[in-house]
PDB file with SEQRES, HELIX, SHEET and CRYST1 records, atoms N, CA, C and O in Angstrom:
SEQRES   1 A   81  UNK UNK UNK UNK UNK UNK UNK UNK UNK UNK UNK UNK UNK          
SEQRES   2 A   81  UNK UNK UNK UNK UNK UNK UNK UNK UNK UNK UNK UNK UNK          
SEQRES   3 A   81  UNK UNK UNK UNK UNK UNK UNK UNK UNK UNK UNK UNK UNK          
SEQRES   4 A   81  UNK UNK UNK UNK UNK UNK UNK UNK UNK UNK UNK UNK UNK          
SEQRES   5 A   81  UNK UNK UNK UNK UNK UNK UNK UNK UNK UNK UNK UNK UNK          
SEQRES   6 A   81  UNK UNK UNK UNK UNK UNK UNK UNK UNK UNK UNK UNK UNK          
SEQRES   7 A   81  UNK UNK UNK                                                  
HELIX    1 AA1 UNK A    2  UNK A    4  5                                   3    
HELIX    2 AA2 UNK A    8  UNK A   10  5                                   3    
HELIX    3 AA3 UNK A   14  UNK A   25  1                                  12    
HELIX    4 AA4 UNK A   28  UNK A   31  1                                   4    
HELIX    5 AA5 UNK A   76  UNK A   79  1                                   4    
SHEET    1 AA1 2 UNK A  67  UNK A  69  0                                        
SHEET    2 AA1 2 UNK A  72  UNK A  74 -1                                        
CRYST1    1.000    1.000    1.000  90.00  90.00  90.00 P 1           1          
ATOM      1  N   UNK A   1     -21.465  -4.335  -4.337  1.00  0.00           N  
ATOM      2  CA  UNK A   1     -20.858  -4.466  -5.649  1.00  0.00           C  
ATOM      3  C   UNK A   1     -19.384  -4.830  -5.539  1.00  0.00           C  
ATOM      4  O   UNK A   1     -18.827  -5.423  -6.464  1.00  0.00           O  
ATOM      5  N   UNK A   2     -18.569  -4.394  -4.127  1.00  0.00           N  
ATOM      6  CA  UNK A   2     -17.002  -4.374  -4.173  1.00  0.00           C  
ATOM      7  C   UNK A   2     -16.859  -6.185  -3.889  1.00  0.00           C  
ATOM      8  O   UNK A   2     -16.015  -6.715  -4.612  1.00  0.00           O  
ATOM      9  N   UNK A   3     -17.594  -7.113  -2.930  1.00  0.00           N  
ATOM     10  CA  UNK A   3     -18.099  -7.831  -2.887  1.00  0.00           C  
ATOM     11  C   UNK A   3     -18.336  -8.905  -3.810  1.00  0.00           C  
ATOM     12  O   UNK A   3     -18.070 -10.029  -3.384  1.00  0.00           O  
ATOM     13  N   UNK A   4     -18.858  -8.789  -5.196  1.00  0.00           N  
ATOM     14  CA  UNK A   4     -18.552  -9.211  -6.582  1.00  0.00           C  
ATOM     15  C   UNK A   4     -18.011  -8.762  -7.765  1.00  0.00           C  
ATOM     16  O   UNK A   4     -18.216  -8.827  -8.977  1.00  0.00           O  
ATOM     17  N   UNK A   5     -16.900  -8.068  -6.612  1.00  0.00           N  
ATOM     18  CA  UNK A   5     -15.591  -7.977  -7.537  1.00  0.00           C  
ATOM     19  C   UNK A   5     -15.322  -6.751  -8.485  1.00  0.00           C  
ATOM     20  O   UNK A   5     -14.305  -6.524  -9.139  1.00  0.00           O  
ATOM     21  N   UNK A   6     -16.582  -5.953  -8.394  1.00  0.00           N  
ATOM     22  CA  UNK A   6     -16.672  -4.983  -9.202  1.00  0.00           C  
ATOM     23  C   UNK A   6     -15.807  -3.432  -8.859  1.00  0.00           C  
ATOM     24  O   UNK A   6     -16.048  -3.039  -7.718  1.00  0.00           O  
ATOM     25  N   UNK A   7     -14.954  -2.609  -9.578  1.00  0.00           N  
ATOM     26  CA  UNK A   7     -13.689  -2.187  -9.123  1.00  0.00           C  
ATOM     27  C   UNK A   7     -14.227  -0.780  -8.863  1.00  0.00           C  
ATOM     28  O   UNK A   7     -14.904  -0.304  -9.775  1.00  0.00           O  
ATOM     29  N   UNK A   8     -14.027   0.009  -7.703  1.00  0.00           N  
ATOM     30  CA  UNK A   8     -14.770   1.078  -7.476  1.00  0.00           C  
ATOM     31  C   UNK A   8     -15.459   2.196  -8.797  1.00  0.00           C  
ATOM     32  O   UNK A   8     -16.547   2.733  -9.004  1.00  0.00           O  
ATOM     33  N   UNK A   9     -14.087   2.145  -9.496  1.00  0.00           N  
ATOM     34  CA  UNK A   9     -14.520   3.128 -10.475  1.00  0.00           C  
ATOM     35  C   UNK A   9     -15.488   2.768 -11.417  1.00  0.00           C  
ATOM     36  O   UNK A   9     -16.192   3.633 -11.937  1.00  0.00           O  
ATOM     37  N   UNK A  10     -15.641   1.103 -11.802  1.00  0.00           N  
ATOM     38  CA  UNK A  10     -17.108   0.897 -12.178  1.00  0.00           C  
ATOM     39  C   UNK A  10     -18.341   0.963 -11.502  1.00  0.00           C  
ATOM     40  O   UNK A  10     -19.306   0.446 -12.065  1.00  0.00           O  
ATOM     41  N   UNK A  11     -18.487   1.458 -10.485  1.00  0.00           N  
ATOM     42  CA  UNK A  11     -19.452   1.163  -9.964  1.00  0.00           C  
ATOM     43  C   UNK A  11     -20.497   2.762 -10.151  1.00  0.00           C  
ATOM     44  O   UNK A  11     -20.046   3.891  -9.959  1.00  0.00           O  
ATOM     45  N   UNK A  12     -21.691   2.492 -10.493  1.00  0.00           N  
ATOM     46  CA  UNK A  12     -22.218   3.765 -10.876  1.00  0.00           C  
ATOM     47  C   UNK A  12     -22.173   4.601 -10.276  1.00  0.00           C  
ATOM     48  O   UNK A  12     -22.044   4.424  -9.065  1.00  0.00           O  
ATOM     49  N   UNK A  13     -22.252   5.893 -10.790  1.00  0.00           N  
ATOM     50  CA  UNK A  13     -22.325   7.162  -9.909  1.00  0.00           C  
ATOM     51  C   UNK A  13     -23.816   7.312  -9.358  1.00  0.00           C  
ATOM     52  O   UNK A  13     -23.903   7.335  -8.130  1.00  0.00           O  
ATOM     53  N   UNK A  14     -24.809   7.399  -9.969  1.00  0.00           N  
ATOM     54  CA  UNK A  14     -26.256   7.334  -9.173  1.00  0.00           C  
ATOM     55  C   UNK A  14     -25.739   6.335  -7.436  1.00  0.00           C  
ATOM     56  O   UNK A  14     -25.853   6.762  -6.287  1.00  0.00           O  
ATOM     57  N   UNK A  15     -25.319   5.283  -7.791  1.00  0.00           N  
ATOM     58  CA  UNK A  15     -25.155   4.688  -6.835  1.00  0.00           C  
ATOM     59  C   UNK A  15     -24.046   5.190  -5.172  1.00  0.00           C  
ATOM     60  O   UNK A  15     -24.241   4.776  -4.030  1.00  0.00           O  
ATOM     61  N   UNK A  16     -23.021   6.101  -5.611  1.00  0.00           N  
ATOM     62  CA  UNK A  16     -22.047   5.981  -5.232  1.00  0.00           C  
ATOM     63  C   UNK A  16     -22.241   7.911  -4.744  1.00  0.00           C  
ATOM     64  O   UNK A  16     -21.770   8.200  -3.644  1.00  0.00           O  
ATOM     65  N   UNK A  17     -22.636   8.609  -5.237  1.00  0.00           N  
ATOM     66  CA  UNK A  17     -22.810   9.998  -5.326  1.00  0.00           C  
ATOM     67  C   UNK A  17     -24.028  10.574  -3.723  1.00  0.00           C  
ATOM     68  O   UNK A  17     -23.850  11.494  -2.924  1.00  0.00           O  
ATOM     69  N   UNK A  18     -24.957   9.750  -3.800  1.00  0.00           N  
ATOM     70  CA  UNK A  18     -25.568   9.586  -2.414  1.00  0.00           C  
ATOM     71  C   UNK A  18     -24.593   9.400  -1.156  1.00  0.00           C  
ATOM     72  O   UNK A  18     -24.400  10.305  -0.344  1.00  0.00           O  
ATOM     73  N   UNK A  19     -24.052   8.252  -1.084  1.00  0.00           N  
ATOM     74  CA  UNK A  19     -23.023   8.112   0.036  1.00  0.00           C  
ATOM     75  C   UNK A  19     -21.869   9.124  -0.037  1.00  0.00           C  
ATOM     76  O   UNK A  19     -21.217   9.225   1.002  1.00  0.00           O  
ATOM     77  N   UNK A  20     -21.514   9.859  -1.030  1.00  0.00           N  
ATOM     78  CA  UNK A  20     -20.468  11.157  -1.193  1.00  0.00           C  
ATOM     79  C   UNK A  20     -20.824  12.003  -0.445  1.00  0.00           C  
ATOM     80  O   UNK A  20     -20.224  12.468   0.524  1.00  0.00           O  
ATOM     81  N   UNK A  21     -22.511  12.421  -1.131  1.00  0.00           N  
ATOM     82  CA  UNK A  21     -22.989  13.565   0.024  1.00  0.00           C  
ATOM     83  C   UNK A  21     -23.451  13.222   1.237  1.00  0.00           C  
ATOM     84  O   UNK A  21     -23.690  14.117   2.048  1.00  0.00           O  
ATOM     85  N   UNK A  22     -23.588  12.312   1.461  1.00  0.00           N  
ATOM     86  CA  UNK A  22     -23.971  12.028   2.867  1.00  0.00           C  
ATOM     87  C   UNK A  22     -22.546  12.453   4.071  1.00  0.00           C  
ATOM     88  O   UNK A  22     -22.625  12.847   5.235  1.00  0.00           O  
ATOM     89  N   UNK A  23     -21.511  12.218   3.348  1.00  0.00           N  
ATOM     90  CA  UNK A  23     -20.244  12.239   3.816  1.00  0.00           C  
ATOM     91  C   UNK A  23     -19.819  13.797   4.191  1.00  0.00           C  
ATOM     92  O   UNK A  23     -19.416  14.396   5.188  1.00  0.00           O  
ATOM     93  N   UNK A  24     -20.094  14.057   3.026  1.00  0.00           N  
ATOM     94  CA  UNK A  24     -19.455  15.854   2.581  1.00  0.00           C  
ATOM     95  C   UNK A  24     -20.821  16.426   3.595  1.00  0.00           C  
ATOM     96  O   UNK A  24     -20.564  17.625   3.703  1.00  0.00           O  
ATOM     97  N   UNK A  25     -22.047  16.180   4.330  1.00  0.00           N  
ATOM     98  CA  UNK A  25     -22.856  16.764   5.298  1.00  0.00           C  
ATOM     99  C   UNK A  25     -22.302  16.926   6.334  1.00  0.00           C  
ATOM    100  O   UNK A  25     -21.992  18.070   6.669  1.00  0.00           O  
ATOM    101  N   UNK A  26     -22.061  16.005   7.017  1.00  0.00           N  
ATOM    102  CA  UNK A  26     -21.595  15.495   8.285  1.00  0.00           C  
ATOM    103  C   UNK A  26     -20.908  16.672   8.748  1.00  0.00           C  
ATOM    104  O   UNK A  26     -20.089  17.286   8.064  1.00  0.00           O  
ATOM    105  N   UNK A  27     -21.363  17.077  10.297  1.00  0.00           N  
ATOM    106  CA  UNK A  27     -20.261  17.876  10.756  1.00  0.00           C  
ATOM    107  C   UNK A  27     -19.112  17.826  11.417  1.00  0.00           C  
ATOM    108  O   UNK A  27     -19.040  16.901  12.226  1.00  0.00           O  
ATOM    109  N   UNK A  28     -17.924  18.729  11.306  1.00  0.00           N  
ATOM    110  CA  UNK A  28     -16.881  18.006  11.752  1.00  0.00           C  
ATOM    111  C   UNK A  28     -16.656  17.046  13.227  1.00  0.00           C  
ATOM    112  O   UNK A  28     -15.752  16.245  13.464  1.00  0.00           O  
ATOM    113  N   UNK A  29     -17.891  17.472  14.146  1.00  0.00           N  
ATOM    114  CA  UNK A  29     -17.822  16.296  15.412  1.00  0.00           C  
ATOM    115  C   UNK A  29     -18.113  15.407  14.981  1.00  0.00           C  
ATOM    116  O   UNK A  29     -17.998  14.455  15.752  1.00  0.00           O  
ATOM    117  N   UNK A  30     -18.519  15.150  13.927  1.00  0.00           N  
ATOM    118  CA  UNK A  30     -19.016  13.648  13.514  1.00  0.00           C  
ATOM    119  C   UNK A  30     -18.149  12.781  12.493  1.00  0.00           C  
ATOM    120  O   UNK A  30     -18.218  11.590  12.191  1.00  0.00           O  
ATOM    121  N   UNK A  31     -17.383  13.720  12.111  1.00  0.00           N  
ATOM    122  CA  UNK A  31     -16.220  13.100  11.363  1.00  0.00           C  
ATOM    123  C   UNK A  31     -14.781  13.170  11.894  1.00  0.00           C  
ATOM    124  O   UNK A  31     -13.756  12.624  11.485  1.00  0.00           O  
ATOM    125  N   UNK A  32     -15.047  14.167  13.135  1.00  0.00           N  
ATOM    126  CA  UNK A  32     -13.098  14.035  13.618  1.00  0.00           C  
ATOM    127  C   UNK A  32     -13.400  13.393  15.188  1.00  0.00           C  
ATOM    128  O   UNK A  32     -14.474  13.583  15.759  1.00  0.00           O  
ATOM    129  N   UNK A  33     -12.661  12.874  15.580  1.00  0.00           N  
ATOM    130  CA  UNK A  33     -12.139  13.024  16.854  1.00  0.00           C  
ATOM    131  C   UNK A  33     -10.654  13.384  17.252  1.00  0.00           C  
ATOM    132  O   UNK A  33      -9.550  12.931  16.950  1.00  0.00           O  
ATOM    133  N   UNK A  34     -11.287  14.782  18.370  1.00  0.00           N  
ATOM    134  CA  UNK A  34      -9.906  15.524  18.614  1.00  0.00           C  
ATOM    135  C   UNK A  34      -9.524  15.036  20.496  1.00  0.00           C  
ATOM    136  O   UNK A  34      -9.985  15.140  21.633  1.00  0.00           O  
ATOM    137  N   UNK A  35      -8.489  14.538  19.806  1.00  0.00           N  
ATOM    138  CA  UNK A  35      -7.770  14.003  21.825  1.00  0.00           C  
ATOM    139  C   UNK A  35      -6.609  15.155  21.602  1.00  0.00           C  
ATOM    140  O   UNK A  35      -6.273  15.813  20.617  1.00  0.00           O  
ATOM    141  N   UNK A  36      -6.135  15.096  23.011  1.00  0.00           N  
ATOM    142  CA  UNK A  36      -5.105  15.755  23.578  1.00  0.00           C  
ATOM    143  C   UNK A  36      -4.132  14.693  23.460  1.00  0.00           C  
ATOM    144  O   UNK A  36      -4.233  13.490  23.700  1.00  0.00           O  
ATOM    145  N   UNK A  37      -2.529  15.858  22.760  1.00  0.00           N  
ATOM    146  CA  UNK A  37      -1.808  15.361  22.270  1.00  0.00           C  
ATOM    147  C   UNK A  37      -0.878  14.546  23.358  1.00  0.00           C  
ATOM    148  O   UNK A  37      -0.569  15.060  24.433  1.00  0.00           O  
ATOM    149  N   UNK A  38      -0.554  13.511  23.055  1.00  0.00           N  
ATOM    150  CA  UNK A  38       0.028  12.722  24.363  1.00  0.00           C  
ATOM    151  C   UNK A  38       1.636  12.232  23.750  1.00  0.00           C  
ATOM    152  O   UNK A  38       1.783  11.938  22.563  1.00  0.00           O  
ATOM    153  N   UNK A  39       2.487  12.209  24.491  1.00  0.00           N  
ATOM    154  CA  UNK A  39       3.687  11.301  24.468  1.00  0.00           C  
ATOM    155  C   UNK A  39       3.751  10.097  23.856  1.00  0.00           C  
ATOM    156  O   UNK A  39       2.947   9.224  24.182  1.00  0.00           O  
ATOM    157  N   UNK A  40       4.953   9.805  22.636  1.00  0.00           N  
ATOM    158  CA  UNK A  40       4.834   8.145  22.329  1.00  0.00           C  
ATOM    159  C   UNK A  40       5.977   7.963  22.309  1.00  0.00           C  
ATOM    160  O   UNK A  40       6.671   8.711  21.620  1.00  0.00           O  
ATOM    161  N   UNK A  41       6.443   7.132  22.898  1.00  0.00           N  
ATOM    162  CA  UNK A  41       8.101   6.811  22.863  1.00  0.00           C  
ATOM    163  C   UNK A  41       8.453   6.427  21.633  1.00  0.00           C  
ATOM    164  O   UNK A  41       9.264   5.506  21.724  1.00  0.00           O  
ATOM    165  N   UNK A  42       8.201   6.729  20.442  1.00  0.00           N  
ATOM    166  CA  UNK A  42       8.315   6.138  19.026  1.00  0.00           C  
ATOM    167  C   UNK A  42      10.324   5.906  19.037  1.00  0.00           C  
ATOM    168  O   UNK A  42      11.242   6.693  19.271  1.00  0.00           O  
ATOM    169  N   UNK A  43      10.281   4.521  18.679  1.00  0.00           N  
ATOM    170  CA  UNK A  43      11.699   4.235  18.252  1.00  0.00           C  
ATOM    171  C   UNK A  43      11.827   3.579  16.643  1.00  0.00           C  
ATOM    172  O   UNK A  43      11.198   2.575  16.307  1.00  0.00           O  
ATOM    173  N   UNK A  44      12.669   4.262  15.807  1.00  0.00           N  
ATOM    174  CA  UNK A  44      12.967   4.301  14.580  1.00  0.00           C  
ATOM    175  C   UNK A  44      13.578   2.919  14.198  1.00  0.00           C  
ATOM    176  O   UNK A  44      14.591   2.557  14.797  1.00  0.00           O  
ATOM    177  N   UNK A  45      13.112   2.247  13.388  1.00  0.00           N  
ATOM    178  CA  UNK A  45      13.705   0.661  13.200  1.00  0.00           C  
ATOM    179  C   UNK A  45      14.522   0.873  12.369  1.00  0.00           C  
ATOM    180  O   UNK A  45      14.424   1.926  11.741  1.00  0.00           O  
ATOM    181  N   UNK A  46      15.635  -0.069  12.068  1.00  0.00           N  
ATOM    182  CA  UNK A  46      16.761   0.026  11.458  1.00  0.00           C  
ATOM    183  C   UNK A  46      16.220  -0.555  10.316  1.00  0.00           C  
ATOM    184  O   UNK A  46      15.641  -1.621  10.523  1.00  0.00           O  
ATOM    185  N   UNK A  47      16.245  -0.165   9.197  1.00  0.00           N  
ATOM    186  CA  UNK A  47      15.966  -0.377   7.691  1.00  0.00           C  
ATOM    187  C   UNK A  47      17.121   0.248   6.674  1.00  0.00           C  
ATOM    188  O   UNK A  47      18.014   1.085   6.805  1.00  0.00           O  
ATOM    189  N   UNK A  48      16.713  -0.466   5.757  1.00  0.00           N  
ATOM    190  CA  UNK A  48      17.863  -0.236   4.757  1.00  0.00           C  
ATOM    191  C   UNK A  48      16.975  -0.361   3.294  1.00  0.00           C  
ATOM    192  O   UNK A  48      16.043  -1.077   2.927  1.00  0.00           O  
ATOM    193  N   UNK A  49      17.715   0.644   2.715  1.00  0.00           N  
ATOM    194  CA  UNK A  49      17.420   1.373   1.210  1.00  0.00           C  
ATOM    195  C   UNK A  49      17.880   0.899  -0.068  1.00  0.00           C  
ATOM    196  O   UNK A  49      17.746   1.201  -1.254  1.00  0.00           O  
ATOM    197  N   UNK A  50      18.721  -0.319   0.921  1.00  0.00           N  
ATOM    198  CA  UNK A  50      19.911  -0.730  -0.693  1.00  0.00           C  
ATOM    199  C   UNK A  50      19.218  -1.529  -1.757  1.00  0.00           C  
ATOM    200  O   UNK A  50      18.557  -2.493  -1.370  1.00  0.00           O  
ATOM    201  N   UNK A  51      19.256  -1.347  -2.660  1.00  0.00           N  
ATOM    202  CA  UNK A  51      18.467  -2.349  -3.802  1.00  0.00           C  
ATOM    203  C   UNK A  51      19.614  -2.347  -5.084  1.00  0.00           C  
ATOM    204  O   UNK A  51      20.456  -1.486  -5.333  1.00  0.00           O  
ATOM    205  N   UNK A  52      19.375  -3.432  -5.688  1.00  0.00           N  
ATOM    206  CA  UNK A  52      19.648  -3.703  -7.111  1.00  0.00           C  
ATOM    207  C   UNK A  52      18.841  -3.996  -8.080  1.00  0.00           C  
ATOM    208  O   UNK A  52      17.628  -4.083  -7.892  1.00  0.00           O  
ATOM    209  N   UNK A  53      19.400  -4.186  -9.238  1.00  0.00           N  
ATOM    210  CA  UNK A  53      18.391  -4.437 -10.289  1.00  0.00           C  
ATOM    211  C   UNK A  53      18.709  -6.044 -10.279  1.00  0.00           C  
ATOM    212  O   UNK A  53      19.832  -6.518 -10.106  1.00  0.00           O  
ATOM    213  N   UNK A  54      17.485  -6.806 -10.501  1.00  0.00           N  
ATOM    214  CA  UNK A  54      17.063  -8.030 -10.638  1.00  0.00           C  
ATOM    215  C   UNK A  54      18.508  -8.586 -11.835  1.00  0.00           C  
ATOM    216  O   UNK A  54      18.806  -8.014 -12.883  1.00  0.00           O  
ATOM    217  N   UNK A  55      18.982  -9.456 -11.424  1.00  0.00           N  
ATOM    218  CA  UNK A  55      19.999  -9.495 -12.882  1.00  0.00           C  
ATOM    219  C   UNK A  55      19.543 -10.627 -13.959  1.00  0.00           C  
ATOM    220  O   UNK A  55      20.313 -10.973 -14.855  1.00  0.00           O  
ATOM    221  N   UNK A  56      18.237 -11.182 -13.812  1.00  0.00           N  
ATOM    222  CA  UNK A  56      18.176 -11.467 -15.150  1.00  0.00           C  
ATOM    223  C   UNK A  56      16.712 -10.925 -15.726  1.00  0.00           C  
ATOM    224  O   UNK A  56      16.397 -11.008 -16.913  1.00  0.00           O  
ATOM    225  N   UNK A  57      16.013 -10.452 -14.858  1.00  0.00           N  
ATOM    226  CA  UNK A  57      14.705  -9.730 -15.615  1.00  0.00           C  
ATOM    227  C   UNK A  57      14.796  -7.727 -15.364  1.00  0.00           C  
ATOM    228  O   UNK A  57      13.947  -6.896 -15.684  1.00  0.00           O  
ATOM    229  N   UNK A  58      15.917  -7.550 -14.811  1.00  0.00           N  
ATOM    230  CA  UNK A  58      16.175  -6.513 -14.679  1.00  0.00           C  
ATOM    231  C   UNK A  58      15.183  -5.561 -13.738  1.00  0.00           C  
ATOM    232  O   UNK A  58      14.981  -4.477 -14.284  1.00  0.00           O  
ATOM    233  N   UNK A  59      14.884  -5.628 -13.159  1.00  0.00           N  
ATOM    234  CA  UNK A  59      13.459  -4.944 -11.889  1.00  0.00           C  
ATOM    235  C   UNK A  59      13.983  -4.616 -10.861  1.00  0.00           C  
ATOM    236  O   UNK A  59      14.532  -5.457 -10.149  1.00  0.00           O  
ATOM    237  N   UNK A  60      13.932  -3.093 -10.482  1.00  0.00           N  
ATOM    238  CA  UNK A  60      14.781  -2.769  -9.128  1.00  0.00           C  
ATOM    239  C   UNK A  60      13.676  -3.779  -7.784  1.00  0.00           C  
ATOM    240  O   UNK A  60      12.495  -4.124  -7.831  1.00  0.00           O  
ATOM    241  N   UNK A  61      14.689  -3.962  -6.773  1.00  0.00           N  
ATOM    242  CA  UNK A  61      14.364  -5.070  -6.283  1.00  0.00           C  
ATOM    243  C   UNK A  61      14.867  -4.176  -4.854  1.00  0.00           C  
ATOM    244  O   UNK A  61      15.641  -3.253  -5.106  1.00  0.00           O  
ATOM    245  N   UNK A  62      14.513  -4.358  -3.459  1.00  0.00           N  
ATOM    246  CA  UNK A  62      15.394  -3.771  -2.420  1.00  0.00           C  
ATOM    247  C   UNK A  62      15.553  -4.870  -1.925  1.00  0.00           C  
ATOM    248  O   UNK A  62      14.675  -5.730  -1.845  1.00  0.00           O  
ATOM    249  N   UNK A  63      17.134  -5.008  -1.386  1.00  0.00           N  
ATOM    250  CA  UNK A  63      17.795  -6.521  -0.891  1.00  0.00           C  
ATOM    251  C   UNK A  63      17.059  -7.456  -0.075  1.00  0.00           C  
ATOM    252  O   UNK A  63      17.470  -8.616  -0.089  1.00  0.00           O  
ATOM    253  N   UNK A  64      16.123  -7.201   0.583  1.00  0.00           N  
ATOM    254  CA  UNK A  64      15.110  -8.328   1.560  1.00  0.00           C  
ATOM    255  C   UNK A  64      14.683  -8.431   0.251  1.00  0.00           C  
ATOM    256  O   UNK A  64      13.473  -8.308   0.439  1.00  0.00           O  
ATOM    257  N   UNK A  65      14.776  -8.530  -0.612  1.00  0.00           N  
ATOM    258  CA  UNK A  65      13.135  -9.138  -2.029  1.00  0.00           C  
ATOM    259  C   UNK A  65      14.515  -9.934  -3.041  1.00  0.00           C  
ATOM    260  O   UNK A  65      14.202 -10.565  -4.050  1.00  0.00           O  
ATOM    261  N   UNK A  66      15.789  -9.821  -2.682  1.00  0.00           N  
ATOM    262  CA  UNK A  66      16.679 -10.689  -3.446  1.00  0.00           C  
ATOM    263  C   UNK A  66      16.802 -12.107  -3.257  1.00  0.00           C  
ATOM    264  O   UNK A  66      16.271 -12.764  -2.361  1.00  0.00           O  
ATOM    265  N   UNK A  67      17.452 -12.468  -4.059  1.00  0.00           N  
ATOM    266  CA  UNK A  67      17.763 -13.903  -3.633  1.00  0.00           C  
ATOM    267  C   UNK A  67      19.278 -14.048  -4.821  1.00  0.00           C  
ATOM    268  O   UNK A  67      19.655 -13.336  -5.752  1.00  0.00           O  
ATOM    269  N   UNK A  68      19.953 -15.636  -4.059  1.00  0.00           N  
ATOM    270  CA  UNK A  68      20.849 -15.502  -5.270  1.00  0.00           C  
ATOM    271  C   UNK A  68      20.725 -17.294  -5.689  1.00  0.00           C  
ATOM    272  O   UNK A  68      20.591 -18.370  -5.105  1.00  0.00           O  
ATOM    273  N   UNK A  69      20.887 -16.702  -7.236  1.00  0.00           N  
ATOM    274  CA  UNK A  69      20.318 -18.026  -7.849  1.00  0.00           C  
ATOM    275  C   UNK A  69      21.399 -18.054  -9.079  1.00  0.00           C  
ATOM    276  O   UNK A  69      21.632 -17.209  -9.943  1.00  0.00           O  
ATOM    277  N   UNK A  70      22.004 -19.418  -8.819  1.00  0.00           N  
ATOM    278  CA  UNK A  70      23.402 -19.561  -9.891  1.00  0.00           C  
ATOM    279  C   UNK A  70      24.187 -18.480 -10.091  1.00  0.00           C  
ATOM    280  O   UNK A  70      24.547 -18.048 -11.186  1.00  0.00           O  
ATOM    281  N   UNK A  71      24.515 -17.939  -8.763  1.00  0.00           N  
ATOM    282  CA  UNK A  71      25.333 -16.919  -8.855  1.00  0.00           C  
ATOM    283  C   UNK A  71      24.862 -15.399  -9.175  1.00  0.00           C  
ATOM    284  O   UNK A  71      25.589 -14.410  -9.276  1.00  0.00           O  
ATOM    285  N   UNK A  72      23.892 -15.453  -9.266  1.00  0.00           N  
ATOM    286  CA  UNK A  72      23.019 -14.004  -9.839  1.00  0.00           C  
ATOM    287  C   UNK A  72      22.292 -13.660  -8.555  1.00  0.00           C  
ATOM    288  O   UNK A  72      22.000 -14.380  -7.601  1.00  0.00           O  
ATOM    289  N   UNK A  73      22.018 -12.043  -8.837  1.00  0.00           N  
ATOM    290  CA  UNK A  73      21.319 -11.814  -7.668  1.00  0.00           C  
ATOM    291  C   UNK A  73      19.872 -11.466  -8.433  1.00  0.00           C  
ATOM    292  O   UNK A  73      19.694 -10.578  -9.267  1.00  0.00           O  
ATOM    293  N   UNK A  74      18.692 -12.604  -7.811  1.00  0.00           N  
ATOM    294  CA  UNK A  74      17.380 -12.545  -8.568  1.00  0.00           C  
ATOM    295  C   UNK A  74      16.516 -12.099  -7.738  1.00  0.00           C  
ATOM    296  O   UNK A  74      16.694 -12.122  -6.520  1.00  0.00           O  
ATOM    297  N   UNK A  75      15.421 -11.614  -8.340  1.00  0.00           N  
ATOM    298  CA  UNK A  75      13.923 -10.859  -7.684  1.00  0.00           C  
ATOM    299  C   UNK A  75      13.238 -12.648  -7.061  1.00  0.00           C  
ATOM    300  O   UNK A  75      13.727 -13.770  -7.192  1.00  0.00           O  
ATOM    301  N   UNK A  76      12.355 -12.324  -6.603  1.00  0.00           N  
ATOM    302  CA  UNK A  76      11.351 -13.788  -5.662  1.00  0.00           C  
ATOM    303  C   UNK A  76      11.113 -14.313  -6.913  1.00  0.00           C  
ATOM    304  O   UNK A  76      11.444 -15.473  -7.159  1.00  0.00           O  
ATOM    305  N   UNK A  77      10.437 -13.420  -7.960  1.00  0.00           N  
ATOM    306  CA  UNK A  77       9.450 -14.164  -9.308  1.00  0.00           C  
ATOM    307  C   UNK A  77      10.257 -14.622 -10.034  1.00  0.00           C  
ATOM    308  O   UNK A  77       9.936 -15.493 -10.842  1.00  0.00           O  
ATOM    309  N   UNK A  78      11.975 -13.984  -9.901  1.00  0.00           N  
ATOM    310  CA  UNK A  78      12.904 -15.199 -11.054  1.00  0.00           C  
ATOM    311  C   UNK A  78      13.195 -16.035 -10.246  1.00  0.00           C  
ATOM    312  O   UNK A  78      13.664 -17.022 -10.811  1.00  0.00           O  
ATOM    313  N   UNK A  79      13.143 -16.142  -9.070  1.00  0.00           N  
ATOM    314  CA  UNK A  79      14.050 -17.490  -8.397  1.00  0.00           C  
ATOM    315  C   UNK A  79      12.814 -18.651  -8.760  1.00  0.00           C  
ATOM    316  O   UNK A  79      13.170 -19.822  -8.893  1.00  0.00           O  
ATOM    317  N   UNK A  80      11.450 -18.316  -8.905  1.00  0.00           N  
ATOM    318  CA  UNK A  80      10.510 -19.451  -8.963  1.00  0.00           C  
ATOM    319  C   UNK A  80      10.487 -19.695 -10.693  1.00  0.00           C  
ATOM    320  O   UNK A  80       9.777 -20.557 -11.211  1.00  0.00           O  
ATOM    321  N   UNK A  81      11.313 -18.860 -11.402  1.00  0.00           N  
ATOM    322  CA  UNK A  81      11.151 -19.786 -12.425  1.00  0.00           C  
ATOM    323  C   UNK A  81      12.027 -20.815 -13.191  1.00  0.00           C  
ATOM    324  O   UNK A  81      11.532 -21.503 -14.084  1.00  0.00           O  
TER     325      UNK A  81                                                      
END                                                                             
């Protein structure tokens, strides 16, 4: 049904309520896998928080999604219009 487009929450419950419980059976070896906790060198990327509001449709925007157009600082969807 997701397939032709149809949006989960339409999709019937007769239909959808079977695969729930089939889910909610299962025991937890069959739904988790537990590893031993291992080392990740995780390194934090430099990002930034700064945003403005779109200045002619007004839409907070964060600065990678700006642009400047005749002097204004615009969202992607005003610079294309």
């Amino acid at each position: 049904m997701r397939k032709e487009g149809i949006e989960p929450k339409d999709i019937p419950s007769d239909i959808v309520d079977p695969f729930i419980e089939n889910i909610m059976k299962q025991p937890d070896e069959v739904m988790f896998k537990i590893f031993e906790v291992f080392d990740f060198d995780f390194k934090i990327k430099k990002s930034t928080f700064e945003w403005y509001e779109c200045e002619n449709c007004g839409e907070i925007t964060f600065i990678h999604g700006l642009r400047i157009k005749e002097g204004k600082k615009v969202c992607i969807s005003c610079l294309e219009k």
